[in-house]
C-alpha positions as CSV (number, residue, x, y, z in Angstrom):
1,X,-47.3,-8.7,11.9
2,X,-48.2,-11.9,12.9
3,X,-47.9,-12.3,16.7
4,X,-46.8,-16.9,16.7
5,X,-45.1,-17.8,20.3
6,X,-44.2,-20.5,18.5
7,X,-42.1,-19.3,15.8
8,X,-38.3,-17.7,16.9
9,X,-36.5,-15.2,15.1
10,X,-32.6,-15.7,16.0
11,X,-30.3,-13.2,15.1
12,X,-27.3,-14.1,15.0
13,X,-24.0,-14.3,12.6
14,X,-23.9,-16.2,9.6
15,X,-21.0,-15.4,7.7
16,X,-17.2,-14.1,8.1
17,X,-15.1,-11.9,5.8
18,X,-11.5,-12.1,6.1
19,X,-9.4,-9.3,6.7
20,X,-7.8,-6.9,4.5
21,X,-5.4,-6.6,6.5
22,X,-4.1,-10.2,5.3
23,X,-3.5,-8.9,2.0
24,X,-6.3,-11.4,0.4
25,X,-9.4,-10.6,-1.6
26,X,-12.4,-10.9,0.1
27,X,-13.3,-14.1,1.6
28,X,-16.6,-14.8,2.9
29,X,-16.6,-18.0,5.2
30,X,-20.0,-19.5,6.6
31,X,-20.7,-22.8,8.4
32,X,-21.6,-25.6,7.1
33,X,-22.9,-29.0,7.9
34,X,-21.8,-29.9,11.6
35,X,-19.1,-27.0,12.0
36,X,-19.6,-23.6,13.5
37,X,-18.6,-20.1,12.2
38,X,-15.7,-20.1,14.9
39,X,-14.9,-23.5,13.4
40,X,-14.9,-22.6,9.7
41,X,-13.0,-19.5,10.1
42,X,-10.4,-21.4,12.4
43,X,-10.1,-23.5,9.8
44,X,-9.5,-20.8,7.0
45,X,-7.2,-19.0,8.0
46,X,-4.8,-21.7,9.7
47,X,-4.9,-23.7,6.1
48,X,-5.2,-20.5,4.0
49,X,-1.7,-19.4,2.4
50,X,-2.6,-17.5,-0.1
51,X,-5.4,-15.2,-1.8
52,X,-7.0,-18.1,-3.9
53,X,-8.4,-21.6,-2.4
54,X,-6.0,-24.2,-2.7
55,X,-7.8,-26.1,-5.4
56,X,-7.3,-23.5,-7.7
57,X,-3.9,-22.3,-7.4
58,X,-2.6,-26.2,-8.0
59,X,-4.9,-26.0,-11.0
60,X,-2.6,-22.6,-12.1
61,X,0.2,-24.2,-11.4
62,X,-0.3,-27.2,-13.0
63,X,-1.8,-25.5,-16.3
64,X,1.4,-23.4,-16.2
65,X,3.7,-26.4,-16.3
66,X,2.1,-28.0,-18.9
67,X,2.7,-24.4,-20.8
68,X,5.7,-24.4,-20.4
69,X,6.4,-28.4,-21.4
70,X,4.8,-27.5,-24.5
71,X,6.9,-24.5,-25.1
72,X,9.7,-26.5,-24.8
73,X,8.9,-29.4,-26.8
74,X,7.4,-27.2,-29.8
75,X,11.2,-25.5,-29.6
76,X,13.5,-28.9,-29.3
77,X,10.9,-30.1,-33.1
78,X,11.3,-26.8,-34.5
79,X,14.0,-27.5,-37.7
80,X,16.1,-24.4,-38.2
Protein backbone atom coordinates (compact mmCIF):
# COMPACT_ATOMS: atom_id res chain seq x y z
CA UNK A 1 0.00 0.00 0.00
CA UNK A 2 0.97 3.20 -0.94
CA UNK A 3 1.65 5.40 2.20
CA UNK A 4 0.37 9.54 0.29
CA UNK A 5 -0.39 12.11 3.26
CA UNK A 6 -1.86 13.77 0.75
CA UNK A 7 -4.50 11.57 -0.47
CA UNK A 8 -7.83 11.01 2.16
CA UNK A 9 -9.96 8.20 2.23
CA UNK A 10 -13.51 9.36 3.69
CA UNK A 11 -15.80 6.93 4.65
CA UNK A 12 -18.81 7.89 4.92
CA UNK A 13 -22.57 7.21 3.50
CA UNK A 14 -23.50 7.43 0.11
CA UNK A 15 -26.76 6.16 -0.43
CA UNK A 16 -30.27 5.45 1.49
CA UNK A 17 -32.80 2.59 1.08
CA UNK A 18 -36.25 3.24 2.13
CA UNK A 19 -37.95 1.23 4.51
CA UNK A 20 -39.97 -1.73 4.12
CA UNK A 21 -41.83 -0.88 6.54
CA UNK A 22 -43.53 1.85 4.15
CA UNK A 23 -44.81 -0.76 2.09
CA UNK A 24 -42.69 0.38 -1.05
CA UNK A 25 -40.13 -1.49 -3.13
CA UNK A 26 -36.77 -0.63 -2.58
CA UNK A 27 -35.68 2.77 -3.04
CA UNK A 28 -32.25 3.78 -3.06
CA UNK A 29 -31.74 7.60 -2.65
CA UNK A 30 -28.16 9.28 -2.99
CA UNK A 31 -27.22 13.02 -3.20
CA UNK A 32 -26.86 14.72 -5.89
CA UNK A 33 -25.51 18.02 -7.12
CA UNK A 34 -25.64 20.70 -4.15
CA UNK A 35 -28.01 18.48 -1.77
CA UNK A 36 -26.98 16.14 0.99
CA UNK A 37 -28.14 12.57 1.73
CA UNK A 38 -30.30 14.07 4.75
CA UNK A 39 -31.57 16.41 2.13
CA UNK A 40 -32.54 13.87 -0.64
CA UNK A 41 -34.08 11.52 1.71
CA UNK A 42 -36.11 14.49 3.30
CA UNK A 43 -37.18 15.15 0.18
CA UNK A 44 -38.33 11.49 -0.78
CA UNK A 45 -40.15 10.57 1.54
CA UNK A 46 -42.19 13.97 2.28
CA UNK A 47 -43.16 14.03 -1.74
CA UNK A 48 -43.20 10.21 -2.16
CA UNK A 49 -46.99 8.76 -2.06
CA UNK A 50 -46.61 5.88 -3.55
CA UNK A 51 -44.28 2.82 -4.60
CA UNK A 52 -43.36 4.25 -8.12
CA UNK A 53 -41.76 7.94 -8.82
CA UNK A 54 -44.27 10.22 -9.75
CA UNK A 55 -43.35 10.50 -13.38
CA UNK A 56 -44.25 7.18 -13.96
CA UNK A 57 -47.44 6.56 -12.25
CA UNK A 58 -48.97 9.76 -14.32
CA UNK A 59 -47.55 7.99 -17.30
CA UNK A 60 -49.89 4.72 -16.10
CA UNK A 61 -52.50 6.71 -15.55
CA UNK A 62 -52.54 8.49 -18.45
CA UNK A 63 -51.81 5.36 -20.84
CA UNK A 64 -54.78 3.81 -18.96
CA UNK A 65 -57.23 6.58 -19.90
CA UNK A 66 -56.41 6.60 -23.27
CA UNK A 67 -57.23 2.69 -23.01
CA UNK A 68 -60.05 3.09 -22.01
CA UNK A 69 -61.17 6.17 -24.50
CA UNK A 70 -60.35 3.80 -27.17
CA UNK A 71 -62.41 1.03 -25.69
CA UNK A 72 -65.13 3.19 -25.70
CA UNK A 73 -65.05 4.74 -29.01
CA UNK A 74 -64.25 1.27 -30.79
CA UNK A 75 -67.79 0.20 -28.92
CA UNK A 76 -70.09 3.50 -29.76
CA UNK A 77 -68.56 2.62 -34.12
CA UNK A 78 -69.21 -0.96 -33.65
CA UNK A 79 -72.57 -1.62 -36.04
CA UNK A 80 -74.67 -4.36 -34.52
Amino acid sequence: MVSNPALRVFVSLCDFQIPKDLKLGKIYISPGHKISLKTAVCFVKKFLKYSVPEPIRMAHIYANEMKNKKSVSEVKNTKI
